[in-house]
N, C-alpha and C positions, 0 to 999 in steps of 0.2 A: 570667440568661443574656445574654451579649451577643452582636451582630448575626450575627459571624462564626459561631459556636458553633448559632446560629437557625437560617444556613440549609444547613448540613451540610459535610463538610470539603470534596466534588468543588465544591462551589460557590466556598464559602471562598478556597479557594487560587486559583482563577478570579480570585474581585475583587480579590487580594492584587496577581495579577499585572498586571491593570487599574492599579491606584494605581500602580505601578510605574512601566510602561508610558506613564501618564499623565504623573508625574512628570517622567520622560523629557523626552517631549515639549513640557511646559510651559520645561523649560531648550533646546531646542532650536528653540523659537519665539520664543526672546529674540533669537535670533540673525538678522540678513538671511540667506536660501534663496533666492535668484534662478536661476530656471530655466537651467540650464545651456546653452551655445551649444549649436545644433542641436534642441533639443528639441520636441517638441507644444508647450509651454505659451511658449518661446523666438519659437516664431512665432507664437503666440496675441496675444502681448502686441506684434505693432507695429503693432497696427490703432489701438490706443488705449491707448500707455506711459502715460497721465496716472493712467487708470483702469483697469489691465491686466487680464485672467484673471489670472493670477497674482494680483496683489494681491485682488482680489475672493474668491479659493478659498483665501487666507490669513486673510482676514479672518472667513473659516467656520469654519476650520480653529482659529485662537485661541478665539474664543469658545467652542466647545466641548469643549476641554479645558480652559479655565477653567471654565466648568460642571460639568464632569463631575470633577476636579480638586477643588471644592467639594463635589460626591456624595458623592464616595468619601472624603474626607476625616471628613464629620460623620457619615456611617452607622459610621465607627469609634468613632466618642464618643457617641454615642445617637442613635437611631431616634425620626422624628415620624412621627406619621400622616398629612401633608399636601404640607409647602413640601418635601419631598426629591422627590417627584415634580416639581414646576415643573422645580427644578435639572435633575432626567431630561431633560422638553420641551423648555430650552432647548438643553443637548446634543445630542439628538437632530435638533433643527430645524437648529442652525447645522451640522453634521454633515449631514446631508439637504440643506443649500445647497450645498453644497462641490459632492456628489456628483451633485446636480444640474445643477450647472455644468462640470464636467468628463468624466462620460459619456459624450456625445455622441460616437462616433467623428468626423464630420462638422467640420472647425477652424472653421464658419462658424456652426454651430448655439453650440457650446461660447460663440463670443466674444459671440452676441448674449445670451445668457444671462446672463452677467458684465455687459454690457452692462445689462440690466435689471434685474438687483439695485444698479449705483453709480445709476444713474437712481431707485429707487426710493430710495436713501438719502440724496438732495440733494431729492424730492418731501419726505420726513417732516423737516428739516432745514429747507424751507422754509416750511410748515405751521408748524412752531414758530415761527420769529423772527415770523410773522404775528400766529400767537397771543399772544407776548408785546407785541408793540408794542402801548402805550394798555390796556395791561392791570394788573391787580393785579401782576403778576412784572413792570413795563416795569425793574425799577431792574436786573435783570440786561443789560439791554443800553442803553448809552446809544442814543440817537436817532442820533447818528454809527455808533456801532458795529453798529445795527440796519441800517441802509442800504448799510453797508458786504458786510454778512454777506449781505443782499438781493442785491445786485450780482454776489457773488461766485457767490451759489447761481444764479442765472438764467442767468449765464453758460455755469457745468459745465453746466448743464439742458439750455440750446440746443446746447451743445456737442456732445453726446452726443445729442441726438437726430438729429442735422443727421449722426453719422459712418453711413456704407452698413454694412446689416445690423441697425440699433437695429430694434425692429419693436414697441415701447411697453413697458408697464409688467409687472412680473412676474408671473404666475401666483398665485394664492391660497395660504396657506400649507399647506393640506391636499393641493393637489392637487402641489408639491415635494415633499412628503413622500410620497406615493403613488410618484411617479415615480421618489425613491430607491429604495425600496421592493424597486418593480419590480427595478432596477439588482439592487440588495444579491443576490434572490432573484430570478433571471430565470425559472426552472425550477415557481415557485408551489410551494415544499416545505412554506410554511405558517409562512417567514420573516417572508413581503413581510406576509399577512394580518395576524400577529401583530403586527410595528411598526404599520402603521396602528391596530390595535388601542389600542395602547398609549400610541400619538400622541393620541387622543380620548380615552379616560380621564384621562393626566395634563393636557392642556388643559382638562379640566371641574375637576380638582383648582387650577390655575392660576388659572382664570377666579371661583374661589370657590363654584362650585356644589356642591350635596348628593349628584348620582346619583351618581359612582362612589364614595360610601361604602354603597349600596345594593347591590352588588356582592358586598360581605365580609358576614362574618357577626358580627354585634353582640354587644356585650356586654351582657346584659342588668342591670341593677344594679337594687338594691330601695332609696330612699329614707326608704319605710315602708314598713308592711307592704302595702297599698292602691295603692303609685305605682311604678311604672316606670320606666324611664329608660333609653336605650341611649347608652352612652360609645364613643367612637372611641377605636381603641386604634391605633397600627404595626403593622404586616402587615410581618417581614421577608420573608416569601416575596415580598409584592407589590415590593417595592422593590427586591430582589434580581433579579428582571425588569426593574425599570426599569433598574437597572444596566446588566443586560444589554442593554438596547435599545440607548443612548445609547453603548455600549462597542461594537458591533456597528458602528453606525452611523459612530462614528468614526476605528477602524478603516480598514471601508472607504474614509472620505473622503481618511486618511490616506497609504491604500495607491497610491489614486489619482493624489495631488497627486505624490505620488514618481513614479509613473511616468512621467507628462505632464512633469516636470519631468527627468528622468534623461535626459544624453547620448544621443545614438544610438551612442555608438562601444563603450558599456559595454559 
């Protein structure tokens, strides 16, 4: 039986529309989207055009429909028991930045939020070229090219801290995901619980660990007569949720960047 057939047709035709949807979008982020004159996101981006809103809630926006783009694609050609959840977390998290970045009614909350995610991506960017200089990887960067790349990142660094409104580094990655969450399900219907739920299962699957196969129920196998063994098998039901999450999640990030982005005079 394959995936679709696993997890029932109201499901089915759900992800079908998903792949779709996603497809979509993946051709529609080839494209420049520049906030149109007048808009929230139009006057978001002139506190800091280098490192806009905009640009920061796109950069959410890609990554998780090429994750999820990736999902939906392999659960059509075979189910694993493990890395299609990662592909989920990824989804869901870059999806959960977006919408954590543009939620904010407030234009002054939204940009410093943007603001501390390119901040946090020139901190891990700097961290590397550190790590590689005088190291086993030095031959990826010449010693010019290292110093160079040093200069360049130190500068956006101070740049961006030094603009009115920075106020340091980003939140932990569970607690953006909570605060989408919140967003997605303001009313607690049992949304919001449910993705963080699901955000900590697939990061224990991600991270390599055991417990959330502790969760399902095992398959017990007989070796011999005397020995035991429990095989991990796919769970479409389980995956079929994580669909769901990561399709929920981007969605609304989706929905969001339109609006923030959409004229006033529409």
């Amino acid at each position: 039986m394959n995936f679709l057939d696993a997890v029932g047709a109201e499901r089915a035709e759900r992800i079908r529309r998903a792949h779709e949807r996603t497809s979509q979008r993946i051709e529609w982020l080839g494209d420049p989207h520049l906030p149109a004159e007048g808009s929230a996101l139009a006057g978001d981006d002139r506190l800091c055009p280098e490192w806009s809103t905009s640009k920061v809630a796109l950069q959410g926006l890609i990554s998780a429909t090429d994750h999820l783009g990736a999902l939906l694609e392999s659960v059509l050609t075979h189910t694993r028991p493990v890395s299609q959840f990662t592909l989920a977390r990824a989804a869901l998290f870059a999806a959960s930045c977006t919408i954590w970045v543009l939620s904010p009614k407030p234009r002054p909350d939204r940009q410093k939020r943007a603001l501390s995610l390119a901040h946090e991506d020139f901190r891990q960017l700097r961290a590397l070229v550190t790590d590689i200089e005088g190291g086993a990887m030095a031959a990826l960067l010449t010693p010019a090219n290292a110093a160079a790349t040093r200069t360049y990142v130190d500068t956006q660094v101070s740049k961006i801290e030094q603009i009115p409104g920075f106020e340091g580094r980003k939140p932990n990655d569970s607690e953006i995901i909570s605060k989408a969450a919140e967003y997605i399900d303001p009313e607690d219907s049992g949304a919001a619980h449910a993705l963080k739920l699901l955000w900590r299962i697939h990061s224990g699957h991600a991270h390599g660990l055991g417990w959330p196969q502790l969760l399902r129920q095992p398959e017990i196998v007989a070796s011999s007569p005397n020995i035991l063994y429990q095989r991990v098998k796919a769970d479409p039901d389980a995956i079929a949720q994580a669909i769901d999450s990561a399709t929920l999640a981007s969605d609304v990030a989706f929905r969001l960047y339109e609006q923030r982005s959409a004229s006033p005079h529409e």
